[in-house]
C-alpha positions as CSV (number, residue, x, y, z in Angstrom):
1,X,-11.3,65.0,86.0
2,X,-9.7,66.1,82.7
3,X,-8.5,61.8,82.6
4,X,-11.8,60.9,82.9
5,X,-13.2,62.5,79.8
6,X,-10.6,61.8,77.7
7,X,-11.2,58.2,79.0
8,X,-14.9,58.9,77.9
9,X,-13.7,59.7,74.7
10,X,-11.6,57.2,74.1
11,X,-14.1,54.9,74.8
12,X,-17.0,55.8,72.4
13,X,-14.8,56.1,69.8
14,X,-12.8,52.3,70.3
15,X,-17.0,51.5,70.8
16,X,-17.7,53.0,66.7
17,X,-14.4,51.8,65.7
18,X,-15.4,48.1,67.0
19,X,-18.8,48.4,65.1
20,X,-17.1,48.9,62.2
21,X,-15.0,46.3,62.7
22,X,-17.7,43.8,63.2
23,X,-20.4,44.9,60.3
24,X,-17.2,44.8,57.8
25,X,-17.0,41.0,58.8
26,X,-20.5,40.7,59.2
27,X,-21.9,38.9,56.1
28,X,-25.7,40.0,56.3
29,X,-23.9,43.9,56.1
30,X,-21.6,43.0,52.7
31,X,-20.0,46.6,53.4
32,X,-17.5,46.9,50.4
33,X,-14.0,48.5,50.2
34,X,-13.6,52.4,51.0
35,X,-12.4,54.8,53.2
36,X,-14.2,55.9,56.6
37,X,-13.8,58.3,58.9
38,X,-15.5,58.6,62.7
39,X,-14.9,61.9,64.0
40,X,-16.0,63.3,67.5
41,X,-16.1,66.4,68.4
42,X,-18.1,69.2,70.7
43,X,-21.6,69.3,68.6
44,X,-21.9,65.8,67.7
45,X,-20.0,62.7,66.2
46,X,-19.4,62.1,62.3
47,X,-19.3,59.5,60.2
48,X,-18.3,60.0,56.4
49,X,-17.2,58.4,53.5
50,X,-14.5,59.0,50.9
51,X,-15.3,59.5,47.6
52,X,-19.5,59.0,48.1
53,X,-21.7,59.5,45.5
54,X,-22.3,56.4,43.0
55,X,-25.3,53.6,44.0
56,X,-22.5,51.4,45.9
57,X,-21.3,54.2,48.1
58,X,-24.5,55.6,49.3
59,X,-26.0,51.9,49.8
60,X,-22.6,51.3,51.5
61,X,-22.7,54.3,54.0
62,X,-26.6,53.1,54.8
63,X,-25.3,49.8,55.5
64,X,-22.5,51.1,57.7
65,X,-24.8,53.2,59.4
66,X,-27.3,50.7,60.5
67,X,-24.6,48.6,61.3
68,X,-23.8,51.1,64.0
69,X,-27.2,51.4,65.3
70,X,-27.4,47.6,66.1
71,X,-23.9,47.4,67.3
72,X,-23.9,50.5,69.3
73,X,-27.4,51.8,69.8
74,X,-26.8,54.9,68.2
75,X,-28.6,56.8,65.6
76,X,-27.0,58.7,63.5
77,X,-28.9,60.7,60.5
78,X,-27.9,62.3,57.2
79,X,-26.2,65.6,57.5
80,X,-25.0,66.0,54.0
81,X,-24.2,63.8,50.7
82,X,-21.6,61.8,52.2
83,X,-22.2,62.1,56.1
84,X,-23.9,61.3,59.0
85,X,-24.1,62.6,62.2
86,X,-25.3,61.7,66.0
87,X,-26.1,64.0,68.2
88,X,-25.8,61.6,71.3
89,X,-22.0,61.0,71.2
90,X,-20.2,64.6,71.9
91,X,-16.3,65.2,72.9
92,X,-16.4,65.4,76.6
93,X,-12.3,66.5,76.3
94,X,-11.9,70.1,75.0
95,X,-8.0,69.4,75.2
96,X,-7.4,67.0,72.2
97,X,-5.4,68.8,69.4
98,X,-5.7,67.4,65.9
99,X,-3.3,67.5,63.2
100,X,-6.5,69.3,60.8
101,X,-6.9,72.5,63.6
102,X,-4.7,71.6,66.3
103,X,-6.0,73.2,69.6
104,X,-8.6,75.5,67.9
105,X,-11.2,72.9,67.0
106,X,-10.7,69.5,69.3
107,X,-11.6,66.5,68.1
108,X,-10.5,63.1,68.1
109,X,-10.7,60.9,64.5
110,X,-10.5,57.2,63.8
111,X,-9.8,57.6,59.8
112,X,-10.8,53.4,58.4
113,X,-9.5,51.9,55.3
114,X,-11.1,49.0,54.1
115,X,-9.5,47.0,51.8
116,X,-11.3,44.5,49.0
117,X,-10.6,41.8,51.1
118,X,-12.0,43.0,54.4
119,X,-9.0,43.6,56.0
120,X,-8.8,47.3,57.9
121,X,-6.3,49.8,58.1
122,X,-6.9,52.2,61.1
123,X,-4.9,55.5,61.5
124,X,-6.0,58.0,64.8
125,X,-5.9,61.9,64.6
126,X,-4.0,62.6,66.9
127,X,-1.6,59.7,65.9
128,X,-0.7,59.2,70.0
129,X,-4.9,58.2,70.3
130,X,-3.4,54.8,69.1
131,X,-1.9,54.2,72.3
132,X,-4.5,55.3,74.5
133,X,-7.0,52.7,72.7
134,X,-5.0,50.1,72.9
135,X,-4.1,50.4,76.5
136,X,-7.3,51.5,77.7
């Protein structure tokens, strides 16, 4: 049982990851250069962005986010200045241990650097998650 929902959660996040991928290419999205994060975890899933707070970054995180709704379905709404969150899309495996809290706060995190030229760097917390996408 415990396989299954990490499977579960392996799968909504490759799902966001994907997005992501696809509204950065996307040309009616222009989503600029920055760094991303997509963590899930028991309450809800995140979505936040590095160094938010000039016009570019907070029309970029608005594109990024409706990106996500069309790609994925999901909404996610405004938590704070530089994140959004979605209720719909919750850890289903309280076994993951993170680098930030280890065993005391699971999560799972796809951390997204975009560079000026589209290209995407993508690092997983924890750093074995990497396998399990790309072998699911």
């Amino acid at each position: 049982m415990e396989k299954s929902r990490k499977s579960t959660d392996i799968n909504n996040l490759d799902q966001l990851v994907n997005a992501v991928q696809i509204a950065v290419s996307d040309s009616d999205y222009h989503i600029s250069s920055g760094a991303y994060s997509i963590a899930i975890i028991p309450d809800y899933t995140r979505v936040y962005i590095k160094d938010y707070g000039d016009v570019a970054s907070i029309q970029n995180m608005q594109k990024l986010v409706g990106a996500l709704k069309e790609y994925t379905g999901y909404t996610f709404t405004k938590s704070n200045e530089s994140e959004y969150i979605c209720k719909d899309i919750t850890l289903k495996s309280k076994r993951w241990e993170s680098s930030l809290y280890g065993d005391i706060y699971p999560m799972i995190i796809a951390y997204l650097q975009v560079d000026k030229n589209s290209k995407i760097t993508i690092t997983y917390d924890p750093t074995d998650l990497k396998d399990l996408v790309s072998t699911k």
